[in-house]
C-alpha positions in Angstrom: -13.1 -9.8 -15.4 -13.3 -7.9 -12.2 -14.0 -4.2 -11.0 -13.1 -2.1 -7.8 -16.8 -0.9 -7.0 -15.5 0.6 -3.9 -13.0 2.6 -2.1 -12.7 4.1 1.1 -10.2 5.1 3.8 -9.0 6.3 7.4 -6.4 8.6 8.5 -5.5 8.6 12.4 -6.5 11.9 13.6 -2.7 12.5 14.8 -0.5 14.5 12.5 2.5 15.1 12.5 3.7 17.8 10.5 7.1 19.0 8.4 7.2 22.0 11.1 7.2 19.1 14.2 10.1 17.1 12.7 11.6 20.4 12.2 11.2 21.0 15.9 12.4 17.6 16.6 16.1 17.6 14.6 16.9 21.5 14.0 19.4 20.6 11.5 16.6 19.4 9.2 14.6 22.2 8.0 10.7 22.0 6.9 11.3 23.4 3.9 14.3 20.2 2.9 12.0 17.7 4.2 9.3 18.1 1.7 11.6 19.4 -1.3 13.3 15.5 -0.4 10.3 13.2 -0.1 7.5 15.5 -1.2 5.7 15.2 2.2 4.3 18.0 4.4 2.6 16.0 7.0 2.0 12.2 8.2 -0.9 10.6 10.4 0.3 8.8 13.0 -1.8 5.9 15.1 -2.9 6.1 18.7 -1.0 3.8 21.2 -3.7 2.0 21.5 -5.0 2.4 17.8 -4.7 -1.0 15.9 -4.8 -2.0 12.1 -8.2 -3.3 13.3 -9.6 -0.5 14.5 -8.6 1.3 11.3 -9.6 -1.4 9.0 -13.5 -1.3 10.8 -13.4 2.6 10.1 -12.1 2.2 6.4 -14.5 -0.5 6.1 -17.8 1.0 7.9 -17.3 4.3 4.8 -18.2 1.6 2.4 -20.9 0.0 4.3 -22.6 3.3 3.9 -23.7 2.4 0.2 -22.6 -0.7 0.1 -24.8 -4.1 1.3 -22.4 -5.3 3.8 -24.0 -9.0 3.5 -23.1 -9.2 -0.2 -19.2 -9.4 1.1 -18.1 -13.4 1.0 -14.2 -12.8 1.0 -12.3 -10.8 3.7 -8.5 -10.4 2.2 -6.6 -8.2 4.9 -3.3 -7.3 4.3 -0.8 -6.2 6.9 2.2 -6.1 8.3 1.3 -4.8 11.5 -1.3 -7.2 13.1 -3.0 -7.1 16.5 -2.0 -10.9 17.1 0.3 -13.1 16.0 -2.7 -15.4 16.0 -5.4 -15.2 15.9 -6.0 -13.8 12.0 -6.7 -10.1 12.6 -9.3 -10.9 9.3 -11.4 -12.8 11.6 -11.6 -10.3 14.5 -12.5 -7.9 11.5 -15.7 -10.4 10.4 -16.9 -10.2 13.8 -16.1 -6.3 14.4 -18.0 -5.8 11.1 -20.8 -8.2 11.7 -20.3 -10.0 8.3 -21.7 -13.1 7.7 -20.0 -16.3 8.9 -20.4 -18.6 5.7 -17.7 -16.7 4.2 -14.0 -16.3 3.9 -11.2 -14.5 5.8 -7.5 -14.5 5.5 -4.3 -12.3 6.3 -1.6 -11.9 4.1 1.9 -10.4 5.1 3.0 -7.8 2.7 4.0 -4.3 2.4 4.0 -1.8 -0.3 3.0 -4.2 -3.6 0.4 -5.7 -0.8 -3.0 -3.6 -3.0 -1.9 -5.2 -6.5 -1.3 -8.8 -4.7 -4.3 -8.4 -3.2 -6.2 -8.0 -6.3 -4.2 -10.8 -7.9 -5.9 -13.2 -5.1 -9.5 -11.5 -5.5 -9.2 -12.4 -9.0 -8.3 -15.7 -8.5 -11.0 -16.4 -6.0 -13.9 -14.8 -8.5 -12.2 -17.0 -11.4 -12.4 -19.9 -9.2 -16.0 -19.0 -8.4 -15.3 -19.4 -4.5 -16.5 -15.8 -4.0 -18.6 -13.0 -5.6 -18.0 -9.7 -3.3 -14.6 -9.1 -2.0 -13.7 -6.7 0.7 -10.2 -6.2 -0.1 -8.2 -4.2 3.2 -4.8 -2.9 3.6 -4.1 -1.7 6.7 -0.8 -0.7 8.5 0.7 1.4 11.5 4.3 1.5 10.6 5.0 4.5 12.6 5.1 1.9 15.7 8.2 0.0 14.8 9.8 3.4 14.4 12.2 4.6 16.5 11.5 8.3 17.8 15.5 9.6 17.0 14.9 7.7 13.3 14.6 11.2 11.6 15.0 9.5 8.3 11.9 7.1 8.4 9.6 9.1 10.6 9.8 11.6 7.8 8.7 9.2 5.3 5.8 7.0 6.4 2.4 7.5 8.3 -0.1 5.2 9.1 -3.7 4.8 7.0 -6.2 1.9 6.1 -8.0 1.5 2.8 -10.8 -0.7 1.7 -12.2 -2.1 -1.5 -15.0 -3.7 -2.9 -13.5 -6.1 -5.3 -16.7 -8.2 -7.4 -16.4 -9.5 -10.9 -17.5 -6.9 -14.0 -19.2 -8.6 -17.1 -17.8 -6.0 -19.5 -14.2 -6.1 -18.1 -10.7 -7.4 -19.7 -9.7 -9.6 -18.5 -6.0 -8.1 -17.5 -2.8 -10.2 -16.4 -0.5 -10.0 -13.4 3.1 -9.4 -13.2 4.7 -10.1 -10.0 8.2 -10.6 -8.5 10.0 -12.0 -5.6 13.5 -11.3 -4.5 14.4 -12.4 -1.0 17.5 -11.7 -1.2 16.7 -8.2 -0.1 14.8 -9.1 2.9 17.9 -7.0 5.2 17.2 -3.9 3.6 13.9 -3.2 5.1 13.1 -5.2 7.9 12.2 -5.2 11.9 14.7 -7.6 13.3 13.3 -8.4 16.5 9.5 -8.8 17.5 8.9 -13.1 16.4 10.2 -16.0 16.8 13.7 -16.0 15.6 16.3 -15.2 18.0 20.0 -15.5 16.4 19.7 -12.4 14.8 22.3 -9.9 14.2 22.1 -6.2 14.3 22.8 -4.7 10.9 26.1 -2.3 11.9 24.7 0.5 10.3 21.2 0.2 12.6 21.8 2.3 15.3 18.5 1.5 17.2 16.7 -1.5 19.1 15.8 -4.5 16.9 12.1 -3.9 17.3 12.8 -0.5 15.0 12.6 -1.0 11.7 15.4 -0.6 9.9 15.6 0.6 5.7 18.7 0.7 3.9 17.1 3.4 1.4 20.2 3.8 -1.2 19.3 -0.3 -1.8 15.7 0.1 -1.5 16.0 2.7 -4.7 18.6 0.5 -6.4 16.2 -2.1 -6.4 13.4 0.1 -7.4 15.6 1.6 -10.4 16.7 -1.7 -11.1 13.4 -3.6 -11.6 10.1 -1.5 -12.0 11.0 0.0 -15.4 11.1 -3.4 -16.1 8.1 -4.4 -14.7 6.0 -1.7 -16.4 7.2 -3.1 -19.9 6.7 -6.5 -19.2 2.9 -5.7 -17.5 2.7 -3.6 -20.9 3.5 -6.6 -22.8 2.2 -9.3 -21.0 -1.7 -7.5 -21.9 -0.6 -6.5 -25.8 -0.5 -2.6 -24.8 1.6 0.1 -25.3 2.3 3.1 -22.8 -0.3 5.4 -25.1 -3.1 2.8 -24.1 -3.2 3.7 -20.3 -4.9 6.9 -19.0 -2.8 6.9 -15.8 0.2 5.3 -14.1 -0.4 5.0 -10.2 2.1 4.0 -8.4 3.3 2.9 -5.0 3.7 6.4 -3.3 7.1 5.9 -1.6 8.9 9.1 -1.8 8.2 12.4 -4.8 12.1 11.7 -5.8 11.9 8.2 -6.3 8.2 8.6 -8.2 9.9 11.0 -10.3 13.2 9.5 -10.9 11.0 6.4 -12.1 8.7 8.3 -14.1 11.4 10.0 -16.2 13.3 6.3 -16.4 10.3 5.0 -17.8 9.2 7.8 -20.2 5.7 8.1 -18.5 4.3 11.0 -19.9 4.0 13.9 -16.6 0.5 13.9 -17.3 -0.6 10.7 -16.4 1.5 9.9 -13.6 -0.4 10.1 -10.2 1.7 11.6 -7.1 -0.2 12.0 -4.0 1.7 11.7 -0.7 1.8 15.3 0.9 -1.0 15.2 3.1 -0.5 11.3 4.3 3.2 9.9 3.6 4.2 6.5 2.9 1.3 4.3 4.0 3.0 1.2 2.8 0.1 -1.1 1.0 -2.8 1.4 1.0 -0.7 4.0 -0.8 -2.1 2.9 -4.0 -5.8 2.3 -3.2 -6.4 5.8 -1.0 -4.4 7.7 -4.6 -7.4 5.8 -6.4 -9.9 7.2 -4.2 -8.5 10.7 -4.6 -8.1 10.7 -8.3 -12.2 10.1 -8.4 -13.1 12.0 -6.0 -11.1 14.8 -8.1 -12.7 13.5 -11.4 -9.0 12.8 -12.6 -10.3 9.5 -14.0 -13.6 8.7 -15.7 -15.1 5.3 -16.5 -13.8 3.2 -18.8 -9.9 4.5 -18.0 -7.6 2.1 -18.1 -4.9 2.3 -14.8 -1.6 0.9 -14.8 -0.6 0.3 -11.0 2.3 -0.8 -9.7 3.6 -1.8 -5.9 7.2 -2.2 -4.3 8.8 -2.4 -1.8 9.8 -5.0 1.1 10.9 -8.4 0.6 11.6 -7.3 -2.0 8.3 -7.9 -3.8 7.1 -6.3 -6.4 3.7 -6.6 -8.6 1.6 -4.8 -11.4 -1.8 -4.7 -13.1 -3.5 -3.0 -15.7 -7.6 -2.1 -14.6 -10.5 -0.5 -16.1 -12.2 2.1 -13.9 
């Protein structure tokens, strides 16, 4: 029904290593910090670098190879914009010099942001509004960060990833599974920084209301708690069993959580993806720049089939299965 013909993606050119944090909060060695969260080192955005200007750099890789005035869908997710208005997806149209008879449109989520994002692209080439998708997640999560937040600045760094979505003749076509549970919304959110104003500061956030704030004993609950669940029904859902998929990729979050779910799930070691050491949690392009490793690697060949799976704020949560 539909192929990725295309990845690419950008890394800030700031790092910031296991041996810096280390510098930063002496009671927290290097060593500890990647045996926790299996991460050595992070990229971290400019002040003045923007989920734009990463999503132009992630974007001009592809243009490289790829006809730029095929695209007719811009789908940019983020959670991060430059403006509240206008849609950073038309600044990136112009930046790109895309054609104007097409589409654009933001959409607001985090780590299951890739696999919702392919959920719209196949609607859109089912629907026959467009042919050539350039699918972008792009975030900078490291701003809403407080600089004495040892915890988070540990665990994410900022990245933005971009795909060629278009429609494959030969494809299956595969179904969605996705999930929504507000309920969770205090567990991993930045208070402050819209419109509402009677907010209350969670007791246990001990910075401003502009830094994010993750509760991360619930934010594994709720990943223990509902993606085993969502890999059987995804499984189900497209008349599979777990010896039909060539790899399980999932939202990078943290090496302990990965493998905690890994072993809950019974995914054989072997085909479960892990590749966060050299960038960290980069919330919704986690998934897409572990797809570009894996072929640049020639971990996957054509005609693999992918399980992928994103979670995280919201809560939302979503899987596909793919053919590479």
């Amino acid at each position: 029904m539909m192929k990725i013909s295309k990845i690419e993606f950008y890394l800030p050119q700031s790092v910031l290593t296991n041996d810096d944090l280390e510098k930063l909060f002496p009671e927290w060695s290097s060593e500890r910090i990647h045996e926790k969260v299996g991460i050595s080192q992070r990229h971290i955005s400019s002040d003045n670098e923007t989920v734009l200007d990463m999503a132009v750099k992630s974007s001009e890789k592809i243009f490289e190879t790829y006809d730029r005035n095929k695209v007719d869908f811009i789908l940019f997710c983020t959670q991060s914009p430059d403006y509240f208005l206008p849609t950073t997806a038309c600044l990136l149209q112009d930046r790109l010099k895309l054609r104007k008879n097409i589409g654009a449109i933001d959409f607001n989520l985090g780590c299951s942001g890739f696999v919702y994002g392919l959920a719209f692209a196949k609607g859109l080439i089912s629907a026959g509004i467009a042919k050539s998708i350039l699918l972008v997640t792009s975030e900078t999560y490291t701003k809403h960060i407080h600089p004495n937040d040892k915890g988070n600045r540990s665990i994410f760094g900022d990245a933005s990833a971009s795909a060629i979505i278009e429609k494959a003749e030969s494809s299956r076509d595969y179904q969605f599974c996705l999930g929504t549970d507000g309920g969770g919304a205090e567990n991993l959110i930045v208070k402050k920084g819209a419109f509402k104003k009677d907010f209350e500061l969670n007791p246990e956030h001990e910075f401003n209301p502009e830094n994010i704030y993750m509760n991360g004993p619930e934010i594994f609950n709720f990943t223990i708690e509902n993606i085993p669940g969502l890999v059987k029904e995804t499984l189900e859902v497209n008349g599979m069993g777990m010896d039909d998929i060539d790899h399980f990729v999932f939202h990078q979050a943290n090496s302990f959580m990965l493998n905690y779910l890994r072993k809950k799930t019974k995914i054989p070691a072997e085909k479960f993806y892990i590749d966060m050491e050299k960038t960290g949690n980069t919330v919704s392009a986690t998934i897409p720049i572990a797809l570009k490793n894996m072929m640049d690697k020639g971990i996957m060949k054509g005609g693999d089939k992918i399980l992928m799976a994103g979670f995280g704020v919201g809560y939302s949560w979503g899987a596909t299965i793919m053919e590479m």
